[in-house]
Backbone and ligand atoms as CSV (ligand in chain L), in Angstrom:
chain,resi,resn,atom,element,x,y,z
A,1,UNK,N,N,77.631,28.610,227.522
A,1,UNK,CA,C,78.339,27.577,228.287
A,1,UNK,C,C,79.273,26.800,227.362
A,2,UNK,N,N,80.559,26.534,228.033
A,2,UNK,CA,C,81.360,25.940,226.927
A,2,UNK,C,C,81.092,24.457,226.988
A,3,UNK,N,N,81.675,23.915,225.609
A,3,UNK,CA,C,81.676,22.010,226.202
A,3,UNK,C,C,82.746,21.566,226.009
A,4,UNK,N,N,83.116,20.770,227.057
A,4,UNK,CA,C,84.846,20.282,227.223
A,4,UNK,C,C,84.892,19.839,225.555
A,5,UNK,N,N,86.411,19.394,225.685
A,5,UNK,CA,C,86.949,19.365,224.661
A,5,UNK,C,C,88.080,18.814,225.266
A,6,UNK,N,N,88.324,17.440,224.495
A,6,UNK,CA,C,89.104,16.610,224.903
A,6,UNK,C,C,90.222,17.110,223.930
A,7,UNK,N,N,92.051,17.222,224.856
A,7,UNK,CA,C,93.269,17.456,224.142
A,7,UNK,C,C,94.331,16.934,224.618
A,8,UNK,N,N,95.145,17.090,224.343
A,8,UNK,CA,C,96.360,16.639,225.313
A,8,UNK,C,C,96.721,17.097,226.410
A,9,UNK,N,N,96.817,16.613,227.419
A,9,UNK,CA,C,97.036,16.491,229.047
A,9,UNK,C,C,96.006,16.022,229.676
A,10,UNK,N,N,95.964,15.208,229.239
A,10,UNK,CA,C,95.265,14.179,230.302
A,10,UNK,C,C,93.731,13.835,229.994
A,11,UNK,N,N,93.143,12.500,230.329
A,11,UNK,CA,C,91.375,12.301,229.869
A,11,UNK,C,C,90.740,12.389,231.059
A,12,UNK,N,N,90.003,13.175,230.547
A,12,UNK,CA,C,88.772,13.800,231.234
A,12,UNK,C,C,87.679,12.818,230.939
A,13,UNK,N,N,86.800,12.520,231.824
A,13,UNK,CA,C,85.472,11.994,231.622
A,13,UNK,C,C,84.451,13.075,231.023
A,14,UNK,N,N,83.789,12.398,229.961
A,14,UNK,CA,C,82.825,13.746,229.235
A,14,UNK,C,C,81.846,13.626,230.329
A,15,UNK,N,N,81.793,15.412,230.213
A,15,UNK,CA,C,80.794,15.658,231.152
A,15,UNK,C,C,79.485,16.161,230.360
A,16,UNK,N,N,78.569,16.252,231.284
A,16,UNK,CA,C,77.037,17.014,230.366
A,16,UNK,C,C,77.407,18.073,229.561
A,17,UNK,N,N,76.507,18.042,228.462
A,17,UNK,CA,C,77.211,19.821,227.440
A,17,UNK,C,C,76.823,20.930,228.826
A,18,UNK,N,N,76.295,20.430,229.815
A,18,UNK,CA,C,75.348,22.123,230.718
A,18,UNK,C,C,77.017,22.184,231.814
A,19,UNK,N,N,77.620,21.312,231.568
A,19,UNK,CA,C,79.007,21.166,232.971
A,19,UNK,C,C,79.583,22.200,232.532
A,20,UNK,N,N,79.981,23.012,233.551
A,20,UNK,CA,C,80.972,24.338,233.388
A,20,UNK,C,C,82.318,23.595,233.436
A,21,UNK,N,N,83.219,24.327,232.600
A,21,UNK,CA,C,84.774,23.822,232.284
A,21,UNK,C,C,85.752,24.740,232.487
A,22,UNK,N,N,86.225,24.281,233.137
A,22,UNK,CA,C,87.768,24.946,233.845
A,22,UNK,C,C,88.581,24.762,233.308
A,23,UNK,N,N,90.211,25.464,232.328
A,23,UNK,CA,C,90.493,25.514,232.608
A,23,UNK,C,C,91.746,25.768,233.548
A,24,UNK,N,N,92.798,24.858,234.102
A,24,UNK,CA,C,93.339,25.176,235.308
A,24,UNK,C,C,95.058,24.606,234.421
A,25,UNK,N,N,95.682,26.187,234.520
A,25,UNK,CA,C,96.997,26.283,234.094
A,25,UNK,C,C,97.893,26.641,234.406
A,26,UNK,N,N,99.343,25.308,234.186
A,26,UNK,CA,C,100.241,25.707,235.180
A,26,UNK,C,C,101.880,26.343,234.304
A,27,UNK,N,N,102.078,26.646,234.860
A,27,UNK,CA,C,103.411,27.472,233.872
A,27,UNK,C,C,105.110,26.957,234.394
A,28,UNK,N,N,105.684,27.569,233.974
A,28,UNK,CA,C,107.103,26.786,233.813
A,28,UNK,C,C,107.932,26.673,235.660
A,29,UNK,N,N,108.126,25.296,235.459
A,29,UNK,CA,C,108.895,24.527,236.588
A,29,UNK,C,C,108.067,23.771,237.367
A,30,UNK,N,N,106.774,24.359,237.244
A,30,UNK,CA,C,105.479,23.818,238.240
A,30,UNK,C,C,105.573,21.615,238.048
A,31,UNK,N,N,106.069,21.344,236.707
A,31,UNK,CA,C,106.115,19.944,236.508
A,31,UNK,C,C,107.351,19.372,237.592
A,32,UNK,N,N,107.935,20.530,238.685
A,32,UNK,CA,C,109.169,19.916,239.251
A,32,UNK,C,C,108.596,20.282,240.327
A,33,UNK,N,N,107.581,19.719,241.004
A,33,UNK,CA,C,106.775,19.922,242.241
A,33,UNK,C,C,106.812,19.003,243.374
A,34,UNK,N,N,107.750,19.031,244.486
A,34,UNK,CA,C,107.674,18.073,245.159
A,34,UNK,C,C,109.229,17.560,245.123
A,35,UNK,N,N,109.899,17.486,244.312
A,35,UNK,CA,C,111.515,18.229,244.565
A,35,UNK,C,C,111.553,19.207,244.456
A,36,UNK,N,N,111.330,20.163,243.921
A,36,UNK,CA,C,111.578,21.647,243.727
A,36,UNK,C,C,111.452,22.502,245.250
A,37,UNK,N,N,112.581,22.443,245.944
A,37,UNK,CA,C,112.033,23.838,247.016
A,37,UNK,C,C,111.081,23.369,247.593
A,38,UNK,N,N,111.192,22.215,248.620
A,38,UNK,CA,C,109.891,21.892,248.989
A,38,UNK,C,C,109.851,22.644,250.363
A,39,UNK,N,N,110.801,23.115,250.866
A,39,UNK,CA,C,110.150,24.273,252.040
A,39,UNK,C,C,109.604,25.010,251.679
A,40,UNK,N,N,109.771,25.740,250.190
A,40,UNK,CA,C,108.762,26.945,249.701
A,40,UNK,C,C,107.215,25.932,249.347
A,41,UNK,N,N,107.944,25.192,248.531
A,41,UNK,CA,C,106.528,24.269,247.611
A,41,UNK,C,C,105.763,23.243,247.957
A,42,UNK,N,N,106.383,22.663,248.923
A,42,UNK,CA,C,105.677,21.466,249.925
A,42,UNK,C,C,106.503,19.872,249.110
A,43,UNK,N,N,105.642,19.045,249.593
A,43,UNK,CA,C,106.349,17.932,248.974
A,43,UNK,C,C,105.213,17.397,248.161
A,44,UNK,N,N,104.120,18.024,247.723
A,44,UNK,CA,C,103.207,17.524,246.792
A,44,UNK,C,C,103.065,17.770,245.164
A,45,UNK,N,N,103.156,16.331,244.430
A,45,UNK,CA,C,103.504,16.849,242.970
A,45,UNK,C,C,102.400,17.261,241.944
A,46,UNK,N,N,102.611,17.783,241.234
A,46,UNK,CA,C,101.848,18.077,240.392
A,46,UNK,C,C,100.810,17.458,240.029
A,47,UNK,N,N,100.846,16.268,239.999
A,47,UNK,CA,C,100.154,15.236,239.850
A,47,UNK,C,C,98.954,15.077,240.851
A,48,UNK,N,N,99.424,14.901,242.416
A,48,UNK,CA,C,99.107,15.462,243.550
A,48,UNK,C,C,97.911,16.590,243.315
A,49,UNK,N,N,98.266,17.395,242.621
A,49,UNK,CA,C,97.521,18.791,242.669
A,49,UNK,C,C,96.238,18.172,242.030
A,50,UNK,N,N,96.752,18.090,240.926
A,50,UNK,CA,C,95.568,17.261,239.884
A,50,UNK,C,C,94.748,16.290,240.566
A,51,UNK,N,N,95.306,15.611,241.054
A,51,UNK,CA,C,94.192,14.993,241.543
A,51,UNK,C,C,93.533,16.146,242.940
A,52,UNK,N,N,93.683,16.474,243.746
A,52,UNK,CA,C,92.895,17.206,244.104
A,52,UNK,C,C,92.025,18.089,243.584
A,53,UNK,N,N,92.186,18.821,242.351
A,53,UNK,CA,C,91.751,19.596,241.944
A,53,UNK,C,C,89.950,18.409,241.018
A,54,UNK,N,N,90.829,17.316,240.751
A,54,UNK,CA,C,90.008,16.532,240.002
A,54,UNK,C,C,88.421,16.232,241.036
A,55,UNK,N,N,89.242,16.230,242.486
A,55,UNK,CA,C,88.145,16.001,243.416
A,55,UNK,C,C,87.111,16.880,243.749
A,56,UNK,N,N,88.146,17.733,244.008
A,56,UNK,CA,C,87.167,19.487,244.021
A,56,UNK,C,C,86.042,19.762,242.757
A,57,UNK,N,N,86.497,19.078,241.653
A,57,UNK,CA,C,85.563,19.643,240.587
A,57,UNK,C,C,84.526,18.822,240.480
A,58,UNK,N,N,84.715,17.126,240.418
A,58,UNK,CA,C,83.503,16.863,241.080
A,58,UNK,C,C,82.852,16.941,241.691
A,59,UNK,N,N,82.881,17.532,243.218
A,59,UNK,CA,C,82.057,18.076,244.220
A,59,UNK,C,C,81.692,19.237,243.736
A,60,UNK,N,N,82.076,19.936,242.974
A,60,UNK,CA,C,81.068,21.280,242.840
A,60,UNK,C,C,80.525,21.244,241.284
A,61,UNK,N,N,80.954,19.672,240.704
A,61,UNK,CA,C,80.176,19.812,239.122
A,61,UNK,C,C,80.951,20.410,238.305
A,62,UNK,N,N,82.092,20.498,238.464
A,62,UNK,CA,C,82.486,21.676,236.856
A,62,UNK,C,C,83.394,20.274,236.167
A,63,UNK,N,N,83.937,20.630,234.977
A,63,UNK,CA,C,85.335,19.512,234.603
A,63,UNK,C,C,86.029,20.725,234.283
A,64,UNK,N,N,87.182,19.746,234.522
A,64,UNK,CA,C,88.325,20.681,234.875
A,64,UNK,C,C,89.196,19.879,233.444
A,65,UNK,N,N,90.021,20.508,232.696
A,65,UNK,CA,C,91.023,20.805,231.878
A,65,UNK,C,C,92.526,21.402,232.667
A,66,UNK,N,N,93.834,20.245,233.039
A,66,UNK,CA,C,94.567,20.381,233.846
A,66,UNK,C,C,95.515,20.505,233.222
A,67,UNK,N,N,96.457,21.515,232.852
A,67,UNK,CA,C,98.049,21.305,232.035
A,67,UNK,C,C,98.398,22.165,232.448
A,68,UNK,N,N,100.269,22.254,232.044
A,68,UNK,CA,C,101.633,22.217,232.673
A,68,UNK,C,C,102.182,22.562,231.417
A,69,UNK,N,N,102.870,23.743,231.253
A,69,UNK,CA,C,103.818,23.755,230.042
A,69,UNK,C,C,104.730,24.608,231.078
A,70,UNK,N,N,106.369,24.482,230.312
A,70,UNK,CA,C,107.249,25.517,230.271
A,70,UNK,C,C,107.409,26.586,229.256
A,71,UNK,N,N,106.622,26.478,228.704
A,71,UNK,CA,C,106.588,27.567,227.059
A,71,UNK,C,C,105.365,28.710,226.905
A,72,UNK,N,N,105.825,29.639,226.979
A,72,UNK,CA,C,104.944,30.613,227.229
A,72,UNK,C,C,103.837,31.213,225.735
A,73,UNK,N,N,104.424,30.306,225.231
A,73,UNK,CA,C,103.798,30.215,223.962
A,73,UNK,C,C,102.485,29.531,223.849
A,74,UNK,N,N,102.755,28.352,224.491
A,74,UNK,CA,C,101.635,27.205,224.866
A,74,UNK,C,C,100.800,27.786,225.917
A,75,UNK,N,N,101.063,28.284,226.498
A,75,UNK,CA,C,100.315,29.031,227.804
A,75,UNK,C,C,99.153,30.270,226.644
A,76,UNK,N,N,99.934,30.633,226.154
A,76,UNK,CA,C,99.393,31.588,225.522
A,76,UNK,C,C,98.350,30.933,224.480
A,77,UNK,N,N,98.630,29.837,223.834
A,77,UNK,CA,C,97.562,29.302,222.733
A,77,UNK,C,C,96.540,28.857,223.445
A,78,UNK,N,N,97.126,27.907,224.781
A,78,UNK,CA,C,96.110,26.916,225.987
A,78,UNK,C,C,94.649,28.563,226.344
A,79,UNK,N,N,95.289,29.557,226.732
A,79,UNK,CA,C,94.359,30.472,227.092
A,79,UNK,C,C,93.209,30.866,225.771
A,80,UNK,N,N,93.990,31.420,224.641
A,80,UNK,CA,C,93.136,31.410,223.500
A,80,UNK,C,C,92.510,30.193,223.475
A,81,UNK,N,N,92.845,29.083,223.272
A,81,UNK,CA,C,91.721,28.113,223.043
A,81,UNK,C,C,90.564,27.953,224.005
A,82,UNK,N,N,91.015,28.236,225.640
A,82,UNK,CA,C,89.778,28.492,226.612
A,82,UNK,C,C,89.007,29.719,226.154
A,83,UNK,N,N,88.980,30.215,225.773
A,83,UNK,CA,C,88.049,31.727,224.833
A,83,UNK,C,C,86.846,30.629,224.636
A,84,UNK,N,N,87.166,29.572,223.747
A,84,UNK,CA,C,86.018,29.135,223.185
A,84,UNK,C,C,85.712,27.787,223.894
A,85,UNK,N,N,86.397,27.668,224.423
A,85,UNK,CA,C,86.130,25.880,225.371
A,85,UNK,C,C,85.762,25.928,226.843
A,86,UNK,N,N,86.350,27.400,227.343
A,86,UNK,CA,C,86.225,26.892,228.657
A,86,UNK,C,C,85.175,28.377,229.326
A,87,UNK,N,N,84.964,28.225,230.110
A,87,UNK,CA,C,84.030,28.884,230.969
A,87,UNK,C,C,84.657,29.584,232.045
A,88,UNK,N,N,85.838,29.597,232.437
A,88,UNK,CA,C,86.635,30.024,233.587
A,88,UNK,C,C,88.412,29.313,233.303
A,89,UNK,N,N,89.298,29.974,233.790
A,89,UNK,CA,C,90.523,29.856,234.137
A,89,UNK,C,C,90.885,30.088,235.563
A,90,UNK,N,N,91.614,29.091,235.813
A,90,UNK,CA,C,92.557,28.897,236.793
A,90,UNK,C,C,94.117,28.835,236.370
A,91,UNK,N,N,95.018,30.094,237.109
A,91,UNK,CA,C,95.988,29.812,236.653
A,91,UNK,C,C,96.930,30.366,237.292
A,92,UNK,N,N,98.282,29.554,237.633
A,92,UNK,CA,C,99.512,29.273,238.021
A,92,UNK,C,C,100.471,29.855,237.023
A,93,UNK,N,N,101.094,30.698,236.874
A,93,UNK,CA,C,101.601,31.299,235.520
A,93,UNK,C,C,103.239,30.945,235.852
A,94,UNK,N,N,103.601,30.645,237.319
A,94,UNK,CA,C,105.242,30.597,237.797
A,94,UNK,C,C,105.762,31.816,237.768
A,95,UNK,N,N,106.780,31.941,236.959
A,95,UNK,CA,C,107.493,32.939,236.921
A,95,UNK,C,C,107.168,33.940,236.088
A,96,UNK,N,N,105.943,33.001,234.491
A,96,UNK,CA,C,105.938,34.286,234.239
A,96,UNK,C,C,104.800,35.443,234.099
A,97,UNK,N,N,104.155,35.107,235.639
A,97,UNK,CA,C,103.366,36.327,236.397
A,97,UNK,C,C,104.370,37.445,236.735
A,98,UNK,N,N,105.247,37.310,236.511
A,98,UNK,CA,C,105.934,38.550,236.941
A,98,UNK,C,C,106.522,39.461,235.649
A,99,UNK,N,N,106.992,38.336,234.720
A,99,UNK,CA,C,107.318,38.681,233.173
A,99,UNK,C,C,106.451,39.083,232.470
A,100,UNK,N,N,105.331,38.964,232.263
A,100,UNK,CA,C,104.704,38.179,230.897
A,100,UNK,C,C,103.303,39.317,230.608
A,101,UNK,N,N,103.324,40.441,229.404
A,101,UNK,CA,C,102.693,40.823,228.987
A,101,UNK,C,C,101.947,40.051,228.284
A,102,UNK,N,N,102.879,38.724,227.728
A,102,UNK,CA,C,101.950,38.231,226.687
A,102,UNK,C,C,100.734,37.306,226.868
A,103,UNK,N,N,100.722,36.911,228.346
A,103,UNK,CA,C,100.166,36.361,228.675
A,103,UNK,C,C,99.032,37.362,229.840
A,104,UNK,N,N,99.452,38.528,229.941
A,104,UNK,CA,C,98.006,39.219,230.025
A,104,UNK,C,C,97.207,39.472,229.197
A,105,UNK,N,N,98.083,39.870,228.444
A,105,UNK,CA,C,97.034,39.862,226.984
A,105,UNK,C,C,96.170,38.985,226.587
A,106,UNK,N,N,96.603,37.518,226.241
A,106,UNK,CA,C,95.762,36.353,226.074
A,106,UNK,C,C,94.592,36.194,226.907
A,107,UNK,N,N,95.181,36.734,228.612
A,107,UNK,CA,C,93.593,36.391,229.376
A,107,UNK,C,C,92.531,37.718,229.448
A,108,UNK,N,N,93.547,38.834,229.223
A,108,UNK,CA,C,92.101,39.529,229.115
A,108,UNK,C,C,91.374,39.322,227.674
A,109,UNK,N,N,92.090,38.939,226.802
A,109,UNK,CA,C,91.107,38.825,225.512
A,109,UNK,C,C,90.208,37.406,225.458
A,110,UNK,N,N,90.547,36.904,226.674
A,110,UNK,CA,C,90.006,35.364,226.948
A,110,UNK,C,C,88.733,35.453,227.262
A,111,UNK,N,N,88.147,36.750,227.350
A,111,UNK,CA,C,86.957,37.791,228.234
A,111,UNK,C,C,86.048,36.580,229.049
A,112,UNK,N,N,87.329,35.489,230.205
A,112,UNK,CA,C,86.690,34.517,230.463
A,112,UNK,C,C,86.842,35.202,232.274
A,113,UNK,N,N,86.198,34.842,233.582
A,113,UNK,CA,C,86.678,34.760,234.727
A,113,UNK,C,C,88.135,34.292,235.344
A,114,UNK,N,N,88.666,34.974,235.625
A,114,UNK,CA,C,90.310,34.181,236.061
A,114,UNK,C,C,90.711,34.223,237.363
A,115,UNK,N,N,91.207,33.220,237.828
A,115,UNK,CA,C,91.477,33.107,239.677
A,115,UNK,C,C,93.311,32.833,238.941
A,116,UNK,N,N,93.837,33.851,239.852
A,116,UNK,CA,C,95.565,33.483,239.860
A,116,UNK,C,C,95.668,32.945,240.898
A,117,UNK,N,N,96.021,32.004,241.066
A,117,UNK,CA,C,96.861,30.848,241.892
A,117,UNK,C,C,98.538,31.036,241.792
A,118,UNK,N,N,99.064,31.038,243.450
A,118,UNK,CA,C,100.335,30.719,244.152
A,118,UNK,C,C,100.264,30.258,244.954
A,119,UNK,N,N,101.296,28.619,244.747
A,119,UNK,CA,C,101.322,28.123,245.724
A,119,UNK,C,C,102.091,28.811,247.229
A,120,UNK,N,N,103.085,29.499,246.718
A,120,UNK,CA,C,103.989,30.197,248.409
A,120,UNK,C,C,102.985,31.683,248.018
A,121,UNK,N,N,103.275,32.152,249.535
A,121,UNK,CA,C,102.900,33.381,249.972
A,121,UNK,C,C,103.988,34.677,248.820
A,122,UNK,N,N,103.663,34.867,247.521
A,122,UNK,CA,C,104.743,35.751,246.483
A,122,UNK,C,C,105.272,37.244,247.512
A,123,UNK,N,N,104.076,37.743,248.616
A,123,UNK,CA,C,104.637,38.869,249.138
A,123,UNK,C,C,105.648,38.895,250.423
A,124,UNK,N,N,105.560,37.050,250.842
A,124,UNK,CA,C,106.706,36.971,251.346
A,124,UNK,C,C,108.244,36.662,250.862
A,125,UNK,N,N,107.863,36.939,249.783
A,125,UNK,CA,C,109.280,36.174,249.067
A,125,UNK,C,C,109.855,37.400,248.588
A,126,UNK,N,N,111.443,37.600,247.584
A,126,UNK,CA,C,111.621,38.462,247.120
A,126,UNK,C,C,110.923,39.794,246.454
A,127,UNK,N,N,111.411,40.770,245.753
A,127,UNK,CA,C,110.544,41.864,245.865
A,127,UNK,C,C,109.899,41.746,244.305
A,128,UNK,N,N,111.460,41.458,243.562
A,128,UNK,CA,C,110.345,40.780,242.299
A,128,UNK,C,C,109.432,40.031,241.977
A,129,UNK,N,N,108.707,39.169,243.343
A,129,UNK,CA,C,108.142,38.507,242.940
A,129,UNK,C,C,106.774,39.055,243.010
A,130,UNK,N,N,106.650,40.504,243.950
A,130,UNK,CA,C,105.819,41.140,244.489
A,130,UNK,C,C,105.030,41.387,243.249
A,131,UNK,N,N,105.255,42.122,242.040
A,131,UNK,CA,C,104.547,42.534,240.821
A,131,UNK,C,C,103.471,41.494,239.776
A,132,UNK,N,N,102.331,41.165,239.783
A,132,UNK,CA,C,101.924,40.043,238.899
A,132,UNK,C,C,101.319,40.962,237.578
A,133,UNK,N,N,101.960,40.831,236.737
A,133,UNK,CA,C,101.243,41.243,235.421
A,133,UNK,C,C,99.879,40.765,234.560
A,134,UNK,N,N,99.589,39.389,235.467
A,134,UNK,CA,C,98.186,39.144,235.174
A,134,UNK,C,C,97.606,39.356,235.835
A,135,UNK,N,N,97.741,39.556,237.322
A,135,UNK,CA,C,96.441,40.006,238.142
A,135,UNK,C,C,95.473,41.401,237.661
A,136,UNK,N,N,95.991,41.897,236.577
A,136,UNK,CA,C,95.405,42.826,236.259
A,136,UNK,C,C,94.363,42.570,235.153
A,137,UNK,N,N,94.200,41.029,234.998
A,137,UNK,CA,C,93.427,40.352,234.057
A,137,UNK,C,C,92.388,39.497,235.129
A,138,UNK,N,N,92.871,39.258,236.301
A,138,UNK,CA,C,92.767,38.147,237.303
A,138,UNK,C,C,91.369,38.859,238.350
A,139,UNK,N,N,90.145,38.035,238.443
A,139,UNK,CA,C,89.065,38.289,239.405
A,139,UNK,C,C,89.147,38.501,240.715
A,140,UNK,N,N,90.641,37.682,240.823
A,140,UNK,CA,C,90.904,37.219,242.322
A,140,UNK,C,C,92.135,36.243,242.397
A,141,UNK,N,N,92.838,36.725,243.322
A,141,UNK,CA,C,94.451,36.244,243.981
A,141,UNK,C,C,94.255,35.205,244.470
A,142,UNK,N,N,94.912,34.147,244.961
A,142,UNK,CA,C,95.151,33.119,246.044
A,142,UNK,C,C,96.713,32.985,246.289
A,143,UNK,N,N,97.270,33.265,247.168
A,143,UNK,CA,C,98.471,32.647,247.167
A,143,UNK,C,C,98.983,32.681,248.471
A,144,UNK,N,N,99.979,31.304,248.952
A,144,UNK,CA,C,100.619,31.505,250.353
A,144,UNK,C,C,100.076,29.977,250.927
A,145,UNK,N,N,98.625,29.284,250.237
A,145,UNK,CA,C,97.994,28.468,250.718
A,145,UNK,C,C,97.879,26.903,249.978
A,146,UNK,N,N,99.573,26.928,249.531
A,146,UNK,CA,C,99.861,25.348,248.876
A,146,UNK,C,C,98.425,25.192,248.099
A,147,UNK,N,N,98.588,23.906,247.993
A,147,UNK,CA,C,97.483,23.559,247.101
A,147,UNK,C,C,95.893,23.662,247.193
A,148,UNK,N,N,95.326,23.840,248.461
A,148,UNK,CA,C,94.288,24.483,248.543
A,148,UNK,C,C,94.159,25.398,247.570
A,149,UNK,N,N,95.293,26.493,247.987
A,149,UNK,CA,C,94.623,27.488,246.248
A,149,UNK,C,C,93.850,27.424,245.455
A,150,UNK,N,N,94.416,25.927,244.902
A,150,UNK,CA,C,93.803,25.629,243.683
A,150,UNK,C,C,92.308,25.405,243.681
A,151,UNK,N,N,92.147,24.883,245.055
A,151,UNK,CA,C,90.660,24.033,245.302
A,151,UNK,C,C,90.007,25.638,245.727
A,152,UNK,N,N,90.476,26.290,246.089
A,152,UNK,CA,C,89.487,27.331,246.485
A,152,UNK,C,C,89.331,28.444,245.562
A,153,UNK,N,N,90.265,28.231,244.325
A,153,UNK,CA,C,90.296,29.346,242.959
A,153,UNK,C,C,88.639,28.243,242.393
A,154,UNK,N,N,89.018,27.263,242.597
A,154,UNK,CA,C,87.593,26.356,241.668
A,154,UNK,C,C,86.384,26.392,242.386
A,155,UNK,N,N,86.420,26.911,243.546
A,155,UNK,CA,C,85.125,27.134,244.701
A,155,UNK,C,C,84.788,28.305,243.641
A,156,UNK,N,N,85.602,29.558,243.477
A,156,UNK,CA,C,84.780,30.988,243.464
A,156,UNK,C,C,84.679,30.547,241.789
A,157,UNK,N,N,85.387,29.773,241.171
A,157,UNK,CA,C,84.943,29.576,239.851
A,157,UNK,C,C,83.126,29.043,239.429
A,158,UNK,N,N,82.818,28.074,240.336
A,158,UNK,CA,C,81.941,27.396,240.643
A,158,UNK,C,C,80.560,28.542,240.680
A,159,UNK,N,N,81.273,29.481,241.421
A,159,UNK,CA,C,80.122,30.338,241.881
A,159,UNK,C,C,79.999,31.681,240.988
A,160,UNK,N,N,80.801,31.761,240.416
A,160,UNK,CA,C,80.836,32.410,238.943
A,160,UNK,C,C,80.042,31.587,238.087
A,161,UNK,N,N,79.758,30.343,237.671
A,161,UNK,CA,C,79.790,29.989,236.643
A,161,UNK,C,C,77.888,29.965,236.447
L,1,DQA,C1,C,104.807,30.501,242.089
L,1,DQA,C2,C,105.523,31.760,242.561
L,1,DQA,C3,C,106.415,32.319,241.464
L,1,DQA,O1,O,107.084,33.470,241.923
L,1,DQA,C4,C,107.446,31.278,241.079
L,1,DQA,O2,O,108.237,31.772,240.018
L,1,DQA,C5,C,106.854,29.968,240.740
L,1,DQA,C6,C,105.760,29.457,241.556
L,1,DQA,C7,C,103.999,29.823,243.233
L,1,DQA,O3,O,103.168,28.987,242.924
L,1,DQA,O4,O,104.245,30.119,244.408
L,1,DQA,O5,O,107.310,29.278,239.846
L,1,DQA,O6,O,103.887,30.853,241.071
């Protein structure tokens, strides 16, 4: 079992060393949530998310670890460091679920549980968006279902853990 580990993006309340830790990562543009395309994205911000997600994890006991980069670099270190901190991933990759070897790589060597989260429906949208290069790292899809996603990637996390 991992034990949180307090870093940058945001304070977490320490939880018991036995609390399962999530966690839940968002990738580039996701910080422009709520202007961005809100017929695709809704009008709820990132922030928004977080706190839902913050709610969800208290009701089912886990702590959650919540960040946002545009750098796929950081995405990539944030996952290596869940190897040893976290117990499960949740993750929003943006755009580069469709790009990004390097970031399959990181989660399958993360040899942690992973729920991919989209907020729009990706198979209704263009065709590139159809391909995810991490779902092939990923336990399980969500996408099409705004921010619920998130709360229901941390349900099956919960029940993994
Ligand atoms: C997204 C879908 C991606 O195709 C897009 O590039 C995003 C957001 C979603 O949450 O629906 O940035 O991951």
């Amino acid at each position: 079992m991992a034990q949180q580990r307090k870093k940058s993006g945001g304070k977490a309340s320490k939880p018991a060393a036995s609390t399962p830790v999530v966690y839940v990562l968002n990738g580039p543009n996701l910080n422009m949530l709520g202007l961005r395309q809100p017929e695709i994205y809704g009008r709820d911000t990132l922030a928004d998310v977080e706190k839902l997600c913050q709610a969800a994890a208290r009701r089912l006991g886990l702590a959650i670890v919540f960040r946002q980069s545009n750098h796929e670099g950081e995405l990539v270190d944030w996952i290596q460091e869940a190897r040893s901190h976290a117990d499960g991933i949740v993750i929003n990759a943006g755009a580069y679920t469709h790009t990004s070897v390097a970031l399959l790589d990181a989660l399958n060597a993360a040899e942690k549980p992973v729920i991919e989260v989209h907020l729009s429906n990706i198979f209704r949208r263009e065709s590139f968006r159809h391909h995810s290069y991490i779902s092939l790292a990923a336990k399980g899809v969500i996408c099409g279902l705004g921010p619920k996603g998130y709360v229901l990637a941390l349900e099956a996390l919960a029940d993994l853990a």
